[in-house]
C-alpha positions in Angstrom: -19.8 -8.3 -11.6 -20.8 -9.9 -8.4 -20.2 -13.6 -9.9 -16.9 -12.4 -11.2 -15.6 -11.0 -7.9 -16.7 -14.1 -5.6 -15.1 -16.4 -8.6 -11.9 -14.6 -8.5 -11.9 -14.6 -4.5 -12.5 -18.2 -4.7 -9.0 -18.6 -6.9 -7.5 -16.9 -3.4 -6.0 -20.2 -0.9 -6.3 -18.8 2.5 -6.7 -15.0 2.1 -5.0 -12.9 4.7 -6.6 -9.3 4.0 -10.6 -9.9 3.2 -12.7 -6.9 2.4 -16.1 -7.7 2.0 -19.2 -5.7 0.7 -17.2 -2.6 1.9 -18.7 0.9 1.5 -18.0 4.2 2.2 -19.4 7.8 2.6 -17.9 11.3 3.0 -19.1 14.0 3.3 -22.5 12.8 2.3 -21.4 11.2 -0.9 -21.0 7.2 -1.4 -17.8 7.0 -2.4 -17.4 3.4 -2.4 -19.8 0.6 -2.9 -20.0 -3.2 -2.2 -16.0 -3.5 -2.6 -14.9 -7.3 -2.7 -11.5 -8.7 -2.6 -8.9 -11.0 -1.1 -5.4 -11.0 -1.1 -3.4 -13.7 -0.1 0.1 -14.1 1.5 2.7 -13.1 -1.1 0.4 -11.4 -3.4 0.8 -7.7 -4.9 -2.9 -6.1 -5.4 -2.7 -2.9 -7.3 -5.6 -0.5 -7.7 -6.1 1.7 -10.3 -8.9 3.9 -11.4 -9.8 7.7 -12.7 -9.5 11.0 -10.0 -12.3 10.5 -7.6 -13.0 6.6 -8.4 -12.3 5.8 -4.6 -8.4 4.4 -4.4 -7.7 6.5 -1.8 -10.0 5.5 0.1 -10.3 1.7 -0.1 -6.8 1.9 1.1 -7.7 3.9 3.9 -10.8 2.0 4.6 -8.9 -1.1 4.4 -6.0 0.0 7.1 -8.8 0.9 9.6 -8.7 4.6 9.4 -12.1 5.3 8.2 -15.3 3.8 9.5 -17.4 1.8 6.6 -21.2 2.5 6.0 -21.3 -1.4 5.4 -19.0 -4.2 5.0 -16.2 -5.7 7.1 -12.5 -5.7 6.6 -10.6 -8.3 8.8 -7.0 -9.5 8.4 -6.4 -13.5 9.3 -10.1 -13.2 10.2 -9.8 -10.1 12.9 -12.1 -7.4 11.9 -9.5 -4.1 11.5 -12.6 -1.8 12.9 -13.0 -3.8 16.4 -9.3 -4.0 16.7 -6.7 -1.6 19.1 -4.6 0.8 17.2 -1.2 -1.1 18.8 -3.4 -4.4 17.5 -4.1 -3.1 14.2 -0.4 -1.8 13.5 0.9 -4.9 14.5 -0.9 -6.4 11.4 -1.5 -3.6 8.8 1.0 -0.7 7.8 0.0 2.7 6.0 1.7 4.6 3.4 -0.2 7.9 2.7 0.0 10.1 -0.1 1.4 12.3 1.4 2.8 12.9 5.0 1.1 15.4 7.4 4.2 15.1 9.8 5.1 18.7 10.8 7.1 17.9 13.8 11.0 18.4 12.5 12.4 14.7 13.7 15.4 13.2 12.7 14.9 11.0 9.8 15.5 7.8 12.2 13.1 9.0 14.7 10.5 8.9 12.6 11.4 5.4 11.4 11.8 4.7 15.0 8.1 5.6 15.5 7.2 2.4 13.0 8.5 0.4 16.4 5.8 1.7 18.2 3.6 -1.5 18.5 6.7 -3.6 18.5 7.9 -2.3 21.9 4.5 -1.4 23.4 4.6 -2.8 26.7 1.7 -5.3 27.5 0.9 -2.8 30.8 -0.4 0.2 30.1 -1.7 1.0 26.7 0.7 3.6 24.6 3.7 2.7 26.6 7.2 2.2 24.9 10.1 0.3 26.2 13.7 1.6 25.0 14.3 0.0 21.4 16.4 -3.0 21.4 19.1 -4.3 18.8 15.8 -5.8 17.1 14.4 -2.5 16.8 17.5 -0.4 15.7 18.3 -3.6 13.4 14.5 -3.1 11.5 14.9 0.8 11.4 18.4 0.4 9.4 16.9 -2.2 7.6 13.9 -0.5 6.5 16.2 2.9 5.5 18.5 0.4 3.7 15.7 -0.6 1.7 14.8 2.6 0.6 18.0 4.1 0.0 17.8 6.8 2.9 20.2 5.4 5.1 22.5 8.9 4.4 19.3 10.8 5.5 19.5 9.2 9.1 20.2 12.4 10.5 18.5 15.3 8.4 15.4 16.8 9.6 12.1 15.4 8.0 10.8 18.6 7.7 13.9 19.4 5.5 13.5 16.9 3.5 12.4 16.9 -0.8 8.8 15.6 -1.5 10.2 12.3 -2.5 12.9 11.8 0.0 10.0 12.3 2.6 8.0 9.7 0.7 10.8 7.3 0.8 11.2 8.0 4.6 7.8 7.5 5.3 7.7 3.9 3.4 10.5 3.1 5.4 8.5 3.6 8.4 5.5 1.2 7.7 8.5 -1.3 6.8 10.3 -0.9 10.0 6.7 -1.8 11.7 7.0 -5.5 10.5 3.7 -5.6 9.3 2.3 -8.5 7.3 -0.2 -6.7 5.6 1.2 -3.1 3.6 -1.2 -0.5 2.3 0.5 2.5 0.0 -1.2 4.9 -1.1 0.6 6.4 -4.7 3.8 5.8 -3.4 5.9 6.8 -6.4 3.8 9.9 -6.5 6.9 11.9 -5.8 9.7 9.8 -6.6 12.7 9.9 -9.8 12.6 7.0 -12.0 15.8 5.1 -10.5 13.8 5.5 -7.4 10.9 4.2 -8.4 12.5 1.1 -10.2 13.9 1.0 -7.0 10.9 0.5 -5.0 9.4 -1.7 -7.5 11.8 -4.1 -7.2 11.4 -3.9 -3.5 7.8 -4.3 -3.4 8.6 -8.0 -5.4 11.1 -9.0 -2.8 8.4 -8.1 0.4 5.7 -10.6 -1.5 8.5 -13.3 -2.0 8.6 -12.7 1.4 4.8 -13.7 2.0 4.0 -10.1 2.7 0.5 -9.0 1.7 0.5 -5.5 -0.7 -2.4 -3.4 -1.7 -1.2 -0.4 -3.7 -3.2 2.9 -5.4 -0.9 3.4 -8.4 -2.3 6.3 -11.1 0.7 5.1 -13.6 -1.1 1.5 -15.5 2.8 1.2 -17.1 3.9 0.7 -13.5 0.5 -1.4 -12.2 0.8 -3.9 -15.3 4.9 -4.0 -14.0 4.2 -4.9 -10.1 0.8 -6.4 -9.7 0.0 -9.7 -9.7 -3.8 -8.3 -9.8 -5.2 -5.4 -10.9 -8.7 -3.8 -9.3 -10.1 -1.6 -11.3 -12.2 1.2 -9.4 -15.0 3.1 -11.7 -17.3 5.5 -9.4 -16.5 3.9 -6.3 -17.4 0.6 -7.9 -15.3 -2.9 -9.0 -15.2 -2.7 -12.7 -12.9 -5.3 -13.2 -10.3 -7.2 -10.9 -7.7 -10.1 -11.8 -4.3 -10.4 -13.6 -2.6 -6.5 -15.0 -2.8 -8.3 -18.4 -6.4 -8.8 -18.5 -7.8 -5.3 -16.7 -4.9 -3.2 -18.3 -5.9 -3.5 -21.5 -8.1 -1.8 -24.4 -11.6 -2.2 -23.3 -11.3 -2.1 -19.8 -9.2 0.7 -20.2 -11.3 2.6 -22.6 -14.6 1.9 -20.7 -12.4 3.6 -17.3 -10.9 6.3 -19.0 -11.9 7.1 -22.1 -8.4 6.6 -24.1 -7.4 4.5 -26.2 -4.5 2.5 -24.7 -0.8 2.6 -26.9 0.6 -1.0 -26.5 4.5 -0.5 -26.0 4.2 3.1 -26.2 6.1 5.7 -24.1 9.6 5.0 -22.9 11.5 2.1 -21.1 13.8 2.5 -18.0 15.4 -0.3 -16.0 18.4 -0.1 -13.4 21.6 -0.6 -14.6 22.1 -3.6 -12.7 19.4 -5.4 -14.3 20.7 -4.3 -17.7 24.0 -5.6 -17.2 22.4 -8.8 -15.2 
């Protein structure tokens, strides 16, 4: 697997986001192991894998927020681990599972907060200058993209499980980050709004933006990705294009199921049926 992984690295021109020989522990348990990948400008990575194969965290590891056993994870070169948290968010955006965000902000406040290393000042660490027209421009923007613009003004905490999800992706866009890291982020989302952020996720790598996402849905993966990485206990079973690691044996070996070609149903917006 080793060959394989450095071959399909070396099919990368100028990665952006290198992980390399990554491992992690929690809790005394490995739980991943000599991770290799990287993902070039305008390239969608999705990761897939069975409960407790480690997607979670090799997104995690990868945005800087947990501390490898081994290994190095550097974006344009800069190793993520060595870098300042106003640094690091300047290059790499987070979507989590879930949002642990109690505090009962306005929906654009905590888009706003996506601003923070944008308008840190270069004096003092963790200061803020007033948002300009660029900033208020990016937070629109970013609820635009999301369809939440009509939630500008609602309470997060009030908020539905997937209109907080679709709040809190419009915070890591509002941050400008080359590099985005989303952790299930149609977890809690309807179908038209997860067409909707499919779509979205194609237009922000034909932007040259840099996507690694933990999907559980392989219908979905094979849709987006332009690769697939395919965790098995914390190890790469297979990584390169949805058509090649989403399929039978791969998917057998993972999971244990037989995989249905062309089974289940079909949705698509009605824009792009009409279209």
């Amino acid at each position: 697997m080793a060959d394989a992984v450095m071959a399909d690295a070396a099919m990368i021109d100028a990665p952006i986001l290198t992980i390399e020989g990554l491992a992690v522990s929690r809790g005394g348990r490995v739980v991943l192991r000599g991770v290799d990948v990287a993902i070039a400008a305008g390239e969608i990575l999705v990761v897939i894998g069975p409960n407790g194969s480690g997607k979670s965290t090799l997104v995690m590891a990868a945005a800087g927020l947990l501390t490898p056993a081994q290994g190095r994870v550097a974006v344009r070169g800069r190793d993520i681990g060595r870098l300042e948290p106003v640094e690091r968010a300047r290059l790499v955006a987070y979507v989590p599972q879930r949002s642990e965000l109690i505090a009962p902000l306005a929906v654009r406040e905590v888009v706003a907060m996506g601003r923070f290393a944008a308008t840190a000042t270069a004096f003092g660490r963790g200061s803020l200058q007033r948002p300009g027209p660029a900033d208020l421009a990016a937070i629109d923007d970013a609820l635009g993209a999301v369809d939440a613009i009509h939630l500008a003004d609602r309470r997060f905490t009030e908020l539905s499980g997937g209109e907080a999800q679709r709040v809190v992706i419009a915070r890591a866009l509002a941050t400008g980050a080359e590099v985005l890291l989303l952790d299930e982020p149609t977890s809690a989302l309807d179908v038209a709004h997860r067409l909707n952020l499919a779509s979205l996720v194609r237009r922000l790598a034909g932007a040259g933006k840099v996507l690694m996402i933990a999907l559980h849905d392989l219908a979905e993966a094979r849709d987006i990705a332009g690769r697939v990485l395919l965790l098995v206990d914390g190890g790469v079973r297979a990584i390169g294009p949805a058509a090649e690691v989403i399929s039978a044996g791969p998917i057998r070996d993972a999971y244990g199921v037989e995989l249905v070609v062309g089974g289940g149903f079909g949705y698509c917006l009605p824009s792009a049926r009409n279209g």
